[in-house]
C-alpha positions as CSV (number, residue, x, y, z in Angstrom):
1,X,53.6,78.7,5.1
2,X,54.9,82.1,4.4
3,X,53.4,82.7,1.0
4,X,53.8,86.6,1.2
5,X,56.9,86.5,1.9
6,X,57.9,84.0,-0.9
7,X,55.8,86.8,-3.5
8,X,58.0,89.5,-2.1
9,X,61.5,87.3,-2.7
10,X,59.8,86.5,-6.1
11,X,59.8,90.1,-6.8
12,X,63.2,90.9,-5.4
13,X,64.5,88.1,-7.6
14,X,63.0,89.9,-11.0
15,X,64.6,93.5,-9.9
16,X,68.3,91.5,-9.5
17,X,67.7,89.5,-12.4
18,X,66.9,92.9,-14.7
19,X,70.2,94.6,-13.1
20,X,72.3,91.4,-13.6
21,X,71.1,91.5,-17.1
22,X,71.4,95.0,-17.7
23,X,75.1,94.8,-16.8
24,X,76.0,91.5,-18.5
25,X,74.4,92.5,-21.8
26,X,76.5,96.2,-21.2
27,X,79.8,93.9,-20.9
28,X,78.9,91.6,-23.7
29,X,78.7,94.4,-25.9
30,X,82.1,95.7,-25.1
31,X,83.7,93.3,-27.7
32,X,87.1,91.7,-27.3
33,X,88.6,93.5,-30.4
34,X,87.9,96.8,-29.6
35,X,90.9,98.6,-30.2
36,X,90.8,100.5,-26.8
37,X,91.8,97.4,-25.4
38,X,94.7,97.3,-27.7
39,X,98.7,98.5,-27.0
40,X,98.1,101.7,-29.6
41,X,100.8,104.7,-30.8
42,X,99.7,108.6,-31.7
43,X,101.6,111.8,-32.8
44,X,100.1,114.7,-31.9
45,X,100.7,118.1,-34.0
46,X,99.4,121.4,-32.2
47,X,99.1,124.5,-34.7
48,X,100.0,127.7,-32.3
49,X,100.6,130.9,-32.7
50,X,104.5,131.4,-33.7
51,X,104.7,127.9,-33.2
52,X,104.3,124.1,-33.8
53,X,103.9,121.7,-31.1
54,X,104.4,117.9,-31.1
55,X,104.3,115.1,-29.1
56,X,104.7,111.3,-29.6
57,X,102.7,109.4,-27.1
58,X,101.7,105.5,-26.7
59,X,98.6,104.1,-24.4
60,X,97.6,100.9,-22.9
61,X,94.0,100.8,-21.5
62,X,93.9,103.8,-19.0
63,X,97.8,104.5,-18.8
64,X,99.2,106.9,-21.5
65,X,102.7,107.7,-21.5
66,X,104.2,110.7,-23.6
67,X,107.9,108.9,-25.8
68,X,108.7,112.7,-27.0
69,X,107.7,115.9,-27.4
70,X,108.9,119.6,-28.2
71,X,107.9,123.0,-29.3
72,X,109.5,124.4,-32.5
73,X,109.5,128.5,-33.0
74,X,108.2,129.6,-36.6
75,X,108.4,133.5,-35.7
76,X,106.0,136.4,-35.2
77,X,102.7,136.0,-34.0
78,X,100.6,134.5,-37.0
79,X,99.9,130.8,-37.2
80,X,102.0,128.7,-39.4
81,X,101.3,127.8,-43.0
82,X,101.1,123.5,-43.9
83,X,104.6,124.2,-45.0
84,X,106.1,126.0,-41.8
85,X,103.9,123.0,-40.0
86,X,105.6,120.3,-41.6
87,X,109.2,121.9,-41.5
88,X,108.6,122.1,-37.3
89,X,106.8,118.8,-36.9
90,X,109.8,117.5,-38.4
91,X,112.3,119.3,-36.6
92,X,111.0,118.4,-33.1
93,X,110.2,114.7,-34.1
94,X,112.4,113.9,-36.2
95,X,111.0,111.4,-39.0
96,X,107.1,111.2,-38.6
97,X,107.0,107.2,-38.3
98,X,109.9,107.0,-35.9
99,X,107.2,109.3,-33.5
100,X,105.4,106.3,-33.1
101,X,101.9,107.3,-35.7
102,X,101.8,103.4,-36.1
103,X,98.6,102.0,-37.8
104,X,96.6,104.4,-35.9
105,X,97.7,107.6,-38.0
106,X,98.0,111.2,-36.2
107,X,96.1,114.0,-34.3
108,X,96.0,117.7,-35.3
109,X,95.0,119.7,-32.6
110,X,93.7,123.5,-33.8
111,X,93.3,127.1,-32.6
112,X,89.7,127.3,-30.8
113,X,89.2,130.6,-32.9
114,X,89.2,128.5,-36.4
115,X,86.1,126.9,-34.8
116,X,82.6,127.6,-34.8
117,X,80.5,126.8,-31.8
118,X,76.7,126.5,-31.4
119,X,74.2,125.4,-28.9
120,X,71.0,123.8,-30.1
121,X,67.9,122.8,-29.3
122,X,66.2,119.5,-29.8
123,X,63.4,117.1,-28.8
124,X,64.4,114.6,-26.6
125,X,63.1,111.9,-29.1
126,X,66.2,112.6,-30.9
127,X,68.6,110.6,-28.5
128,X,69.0,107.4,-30.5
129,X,69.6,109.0,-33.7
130,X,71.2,112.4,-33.0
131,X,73.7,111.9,-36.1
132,X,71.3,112.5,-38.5
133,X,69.4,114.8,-36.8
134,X,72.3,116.8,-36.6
135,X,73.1,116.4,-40.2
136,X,69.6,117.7,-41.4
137,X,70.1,120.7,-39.2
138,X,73.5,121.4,-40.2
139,X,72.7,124.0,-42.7
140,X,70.5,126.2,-39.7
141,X,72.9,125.8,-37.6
142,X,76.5,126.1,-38.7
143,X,77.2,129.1,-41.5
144,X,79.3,126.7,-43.8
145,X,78.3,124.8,-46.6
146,X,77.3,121.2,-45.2
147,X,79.9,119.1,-47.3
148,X,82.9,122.0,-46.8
149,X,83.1,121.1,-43.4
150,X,84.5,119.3,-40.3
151,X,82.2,119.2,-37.4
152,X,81.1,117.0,-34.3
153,X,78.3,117.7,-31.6
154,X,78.9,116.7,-27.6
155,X,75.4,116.8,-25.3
156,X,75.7,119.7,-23.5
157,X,72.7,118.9,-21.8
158,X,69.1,117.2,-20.8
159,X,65.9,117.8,-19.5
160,X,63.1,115.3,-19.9
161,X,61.4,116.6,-23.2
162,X,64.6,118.8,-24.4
163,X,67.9,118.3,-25.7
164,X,71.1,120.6,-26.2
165,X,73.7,119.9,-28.5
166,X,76.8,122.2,-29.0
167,X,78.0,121.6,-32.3
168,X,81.4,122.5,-33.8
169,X,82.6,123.2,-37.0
170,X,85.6,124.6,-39.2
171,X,85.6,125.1,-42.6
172,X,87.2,122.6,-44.4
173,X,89.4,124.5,-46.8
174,X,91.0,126.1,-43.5
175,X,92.5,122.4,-42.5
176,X,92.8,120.3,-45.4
177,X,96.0,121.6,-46.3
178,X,97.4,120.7,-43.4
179,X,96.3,117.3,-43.4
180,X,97.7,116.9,-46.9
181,X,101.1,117.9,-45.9
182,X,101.2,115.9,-43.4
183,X,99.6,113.1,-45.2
184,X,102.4,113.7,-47.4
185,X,105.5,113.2,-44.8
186,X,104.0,109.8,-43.4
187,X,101.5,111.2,-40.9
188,X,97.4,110.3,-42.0
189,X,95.4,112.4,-39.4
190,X,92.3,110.5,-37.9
191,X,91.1,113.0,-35.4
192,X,91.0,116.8,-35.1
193,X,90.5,118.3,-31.6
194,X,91.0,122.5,-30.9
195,X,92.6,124.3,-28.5
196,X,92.0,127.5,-26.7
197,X,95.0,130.7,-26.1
198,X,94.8,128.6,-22.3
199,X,97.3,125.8,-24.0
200,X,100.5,127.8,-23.8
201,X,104.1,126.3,-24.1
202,X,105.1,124.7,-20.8
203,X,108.5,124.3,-19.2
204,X,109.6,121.0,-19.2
205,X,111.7,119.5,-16.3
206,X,114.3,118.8,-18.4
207,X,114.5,122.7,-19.5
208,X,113.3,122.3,-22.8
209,X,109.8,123.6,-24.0
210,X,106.0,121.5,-24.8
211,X,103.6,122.2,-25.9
212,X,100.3,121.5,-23.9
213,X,98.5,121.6,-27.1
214,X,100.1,118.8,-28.5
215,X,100.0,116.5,-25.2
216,X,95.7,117.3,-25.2
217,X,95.9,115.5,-28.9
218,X,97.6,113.0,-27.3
219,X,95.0,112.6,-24.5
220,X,91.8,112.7,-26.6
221,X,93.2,110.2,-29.0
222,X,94.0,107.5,-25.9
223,X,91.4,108.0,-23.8
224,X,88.7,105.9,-23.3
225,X,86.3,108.5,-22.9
226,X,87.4,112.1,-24.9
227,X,86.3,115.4,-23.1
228,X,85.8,117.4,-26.5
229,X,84.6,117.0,-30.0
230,X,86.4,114.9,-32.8
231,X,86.0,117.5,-35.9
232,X,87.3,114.9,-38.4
233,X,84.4,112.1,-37.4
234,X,81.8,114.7,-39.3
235,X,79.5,114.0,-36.2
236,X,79.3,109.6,-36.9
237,X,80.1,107.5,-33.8
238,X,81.1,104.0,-34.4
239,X,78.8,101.0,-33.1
240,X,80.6,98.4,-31.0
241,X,79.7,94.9,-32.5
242,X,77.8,93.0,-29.9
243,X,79.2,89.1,-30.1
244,X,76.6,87.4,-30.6
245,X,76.9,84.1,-29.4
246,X,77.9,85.0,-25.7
247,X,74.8,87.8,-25.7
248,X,72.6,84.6,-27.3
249,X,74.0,82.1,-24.3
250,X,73.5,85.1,-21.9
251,X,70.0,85.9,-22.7
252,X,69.1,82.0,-22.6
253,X,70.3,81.1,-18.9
254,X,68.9,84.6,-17.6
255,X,65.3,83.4,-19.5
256,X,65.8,79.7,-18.0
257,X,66.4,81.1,-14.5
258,X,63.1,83.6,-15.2
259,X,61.1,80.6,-16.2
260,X,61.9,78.1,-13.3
261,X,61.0,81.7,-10.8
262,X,57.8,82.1,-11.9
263,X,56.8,78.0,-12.0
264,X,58.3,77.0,-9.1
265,X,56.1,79.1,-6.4
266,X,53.2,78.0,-8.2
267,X,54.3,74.3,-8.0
268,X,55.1,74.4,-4.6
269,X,51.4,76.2,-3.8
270,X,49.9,73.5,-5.6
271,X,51.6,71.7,-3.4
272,X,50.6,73.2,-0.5
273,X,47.0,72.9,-1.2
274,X,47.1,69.5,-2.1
275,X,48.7,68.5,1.2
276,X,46.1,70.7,2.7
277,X,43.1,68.3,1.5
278,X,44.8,65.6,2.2
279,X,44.9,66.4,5.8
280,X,41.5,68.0,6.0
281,X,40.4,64.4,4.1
282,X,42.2,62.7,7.2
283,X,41.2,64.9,9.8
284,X,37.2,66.1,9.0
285,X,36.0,63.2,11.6
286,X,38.4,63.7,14.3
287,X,38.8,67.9,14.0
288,X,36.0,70.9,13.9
289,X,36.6,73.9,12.9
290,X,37.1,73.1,9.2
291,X,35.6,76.8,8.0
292,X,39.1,77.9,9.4
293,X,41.1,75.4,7.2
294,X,39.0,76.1,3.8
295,X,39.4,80.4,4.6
296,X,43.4,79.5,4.4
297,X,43.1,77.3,1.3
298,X,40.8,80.4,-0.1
299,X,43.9,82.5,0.6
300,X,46.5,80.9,-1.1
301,X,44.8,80.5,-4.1
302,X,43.8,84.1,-3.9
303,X,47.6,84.2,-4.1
304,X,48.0,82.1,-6.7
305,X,45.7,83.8,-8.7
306,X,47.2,87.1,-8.3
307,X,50.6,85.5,-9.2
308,X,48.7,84.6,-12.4
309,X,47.0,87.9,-13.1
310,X,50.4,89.7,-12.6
311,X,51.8,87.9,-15.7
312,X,48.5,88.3,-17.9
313,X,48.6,92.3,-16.8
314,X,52.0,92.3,-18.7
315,X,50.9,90.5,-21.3
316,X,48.3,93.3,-22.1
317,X,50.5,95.7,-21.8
318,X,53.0,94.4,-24.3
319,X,50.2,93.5,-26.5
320,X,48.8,97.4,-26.1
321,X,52.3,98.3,-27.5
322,X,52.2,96.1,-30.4
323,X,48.6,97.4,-31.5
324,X,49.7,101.1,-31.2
325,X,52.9,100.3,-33.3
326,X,50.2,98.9,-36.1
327,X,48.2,101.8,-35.9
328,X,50.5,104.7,-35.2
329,X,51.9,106.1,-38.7
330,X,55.3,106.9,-39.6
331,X,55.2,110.6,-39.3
332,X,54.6,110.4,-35.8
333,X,56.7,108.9,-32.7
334,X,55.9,108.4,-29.0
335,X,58.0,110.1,-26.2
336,X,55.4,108.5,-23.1
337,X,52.7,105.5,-22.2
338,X,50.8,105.8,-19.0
339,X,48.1,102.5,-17.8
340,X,45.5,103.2,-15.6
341,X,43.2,100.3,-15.4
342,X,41.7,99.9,-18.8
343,X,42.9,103.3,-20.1
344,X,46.1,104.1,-21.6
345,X,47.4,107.7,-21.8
346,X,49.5,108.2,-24.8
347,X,51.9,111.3,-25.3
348,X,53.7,112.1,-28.2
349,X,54.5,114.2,-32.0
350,X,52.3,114.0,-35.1
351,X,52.4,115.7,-38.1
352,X,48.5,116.2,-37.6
353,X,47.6,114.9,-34.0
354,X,43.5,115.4,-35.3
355,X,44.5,111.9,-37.6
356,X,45.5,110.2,-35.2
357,X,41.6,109.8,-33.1
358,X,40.0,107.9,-36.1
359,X,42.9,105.6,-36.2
360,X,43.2,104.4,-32.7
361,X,39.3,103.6,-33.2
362,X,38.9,101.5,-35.8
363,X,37.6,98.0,-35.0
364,X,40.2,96.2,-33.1
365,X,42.0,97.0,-29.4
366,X,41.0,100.8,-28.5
367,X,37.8,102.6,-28.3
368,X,36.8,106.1,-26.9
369,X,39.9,107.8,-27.8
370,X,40.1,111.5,-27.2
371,X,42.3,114.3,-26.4
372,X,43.4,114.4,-22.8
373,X,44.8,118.1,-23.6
374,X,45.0,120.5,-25.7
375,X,47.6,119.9,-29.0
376,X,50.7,122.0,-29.2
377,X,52.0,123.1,-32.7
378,X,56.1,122.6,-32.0
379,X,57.6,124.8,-34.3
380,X,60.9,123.6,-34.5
381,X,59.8,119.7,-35.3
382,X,56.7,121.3,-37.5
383,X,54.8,118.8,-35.6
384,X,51.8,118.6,-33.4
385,X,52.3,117.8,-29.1
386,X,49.4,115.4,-28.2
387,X,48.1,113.8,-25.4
388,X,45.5,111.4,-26.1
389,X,43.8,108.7,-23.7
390,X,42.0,105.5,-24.8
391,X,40.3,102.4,-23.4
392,X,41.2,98.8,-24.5
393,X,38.6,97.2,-26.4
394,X,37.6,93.9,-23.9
395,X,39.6,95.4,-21.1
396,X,36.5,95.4,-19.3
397,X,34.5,92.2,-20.2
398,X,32.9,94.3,-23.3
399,X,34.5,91.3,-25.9
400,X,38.0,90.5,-27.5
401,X,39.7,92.9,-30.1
402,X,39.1,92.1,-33.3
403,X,41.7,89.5,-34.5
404,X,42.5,88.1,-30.6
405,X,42.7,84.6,-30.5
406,X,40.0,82.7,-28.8
């Protein structure tokens, strides 16, 4: 019987079974009417210096395809008013709907220098809701009044406890003119991107001039992934909807399968070591050397047992979670949990970290707590950095937490 080598497949099983998961629930939430998966249309406009570029463009999944575009001259070396803009736009695409806009409205791509551009700063905690913490920032970190703006934020990168953002902005009497012009001639803008001096008018192989601002509307509005900021989303990504009855159906088989993996060794141990006394029952007259049979029966259920203790280990841990979620207060979040035997090292940001210690020991799952290190005032968060360690109440025979069942 190789019962070490049915743990270790037991164990290999979980690590597929979390991967398998992982990725099914990640398709399952790509929903079916996601319109990236849908036959869409765009105009692009590109506001240029002396000039107006367009381009018409249509894109299926990961294939985009340009129907028109052109470059129309406005003179001298300023930009173009909304006026001038809609005059070219028109000239190079004719009527706006016969572009191809479609349901999905139009893209106006602006000069890089209308733009503001600022890298920031922020705790790492932040990842899951960086919208708003953007928003309540806004006023620090753009100089523009908060609701006289457009603006998105991009990561521009990540280390473990820090976070930087570059956020983007234009002011929003700059470009609402222009998307009320061309609001006006059939075109509703939906996305705002910006373009640096590098997007110059290209030659064409038919001899006629584009405009490579334009065609970089037309790829941030099709792809599946943009490269740069939409200024018109005000910094608000949209959720996909996760269907819920496949992700239901999904999460039921994968918990079935679980539950048969973790029974079935012990079933067949059970089985082992009943066979076992049945033989030794059959055998004691006839065979010595029965101290060698009972030291492998001692092993498997050692086996058995730690089969059982590695489930009742998790439980502890999920129910340490749950306690420090009743305990913790609202002002303060966690960014790190680390077990050690009975102790649990807890890392994270409190208004006042000093609270915290008569909290965690009340009557009920932690005792000793203290401060593993020294708190850090965070200046930007206006929030204390604590590392505190604690022992679980009954982790070591000393009794249940108050309120564990008996």
């Amino acid at each position: 019987m190789e019962t070490k080598g049915q743990v270790r497949q037991t164990g290999e099983f979980f690590r597929r079974a979390f991967r398998l998961a992982r990725k099914g629930l990640s398709f399952l939430a790509f929903s079916a009417a996601d319109e990236r998966l849908l036959p869409r249309k765009i105009v692009s406009i590109s506001i240029e210096k002396g000039a107006v570029g367009a381009a018409a463009g249509r894109g299926f999944l990961s294939r985009i395809k340009i129907i028109k575009e052109g470059r129309s001259e406005t003179g001298g070396q300023e930009y173009p008013g909304p006026a001038e803009l809609a005059r070219a736009a028109k000239s190079v695409l004719g009527v706006f709907n016969s572009g191809g806009a479609g349901p999905h409205g139009g893209v106006l791509v602006i000069p890089a220098e209308w733009v503001v551009r600022k890298d920031a700063d922020f705790p790492a905690a932040i990842r899951h809701d960086i919208p708003n913490a953007v928003s309540y920032e806004l006023d620090r970190l753009v100089p523009f009044d908060a609701g006289r703006m457009f603006y998105d934020w991009r990561v521009a990168g990540e280390d473990g406890r820090k976070l930087t953002l570059r956020v983007s902005a234009v002011k929003l009497e700059k470009v609402k003119p222009f998307i009320d012009v061309l609001a006006e001639n059939g075109l509703a803008v939906s996305r705002i991107v910006y373009a640096d001096e590098n997007f110059a008018a290209d030659k064409n192989p038919g001899g006629g001039q584009s405009s490579a601002g334009a065609r970089l509307g037309i790829s941030e509005a099709l792809r599946f992934n943009p490269a740069g900021p939409d200024l018109f989303s005000n910094g608000r990504r949209r959720k996909a909807k996760v269907p819920v009855a496949g992700s239901a159906l999904l999460v039921f088989l994968l918990l079935a399968l679980w539950g048969y993996r973790v029974i079935s060794p012990i079933r067949v141990e059970a089985g082992n070591v009943e066979a076992l006394d049945r033989q030794i029952a059959l055998e004691k007259k006839k065979v010595f050397g029965i101290d060698g049979i009972m030291k492998q029966i001692g092993v498997i259920n050692g086996e058995i047992s730690a089969i059982r203790d590695f489930d009742l280990d998790r439980s502890a841990a999920i129910r340490t979670v749950k306690e420090l979620t009743a305990v913790i207060p609202k002002s303060a979040w966690l960014t790190g949990l680390e077990f050690s035997g009975d102790s649990v090292r807890i890392e994270g940001y409190a208004a006042s970290a000093s609270g915290l210690i008569p909290r965690l020991e009340r009557p009920g799952y932690f005792r000793k707590a203290e401060f593993a290190s020294p708190t850090l005032r965070d200046a930007k968060t206006k929030s204390d950095h604590f590392i505190i360690k604690v022992q679980r109440a009954g982790a070591s025979g000393q009794g249940k937490p108050a309120g564990a069942e008996k």
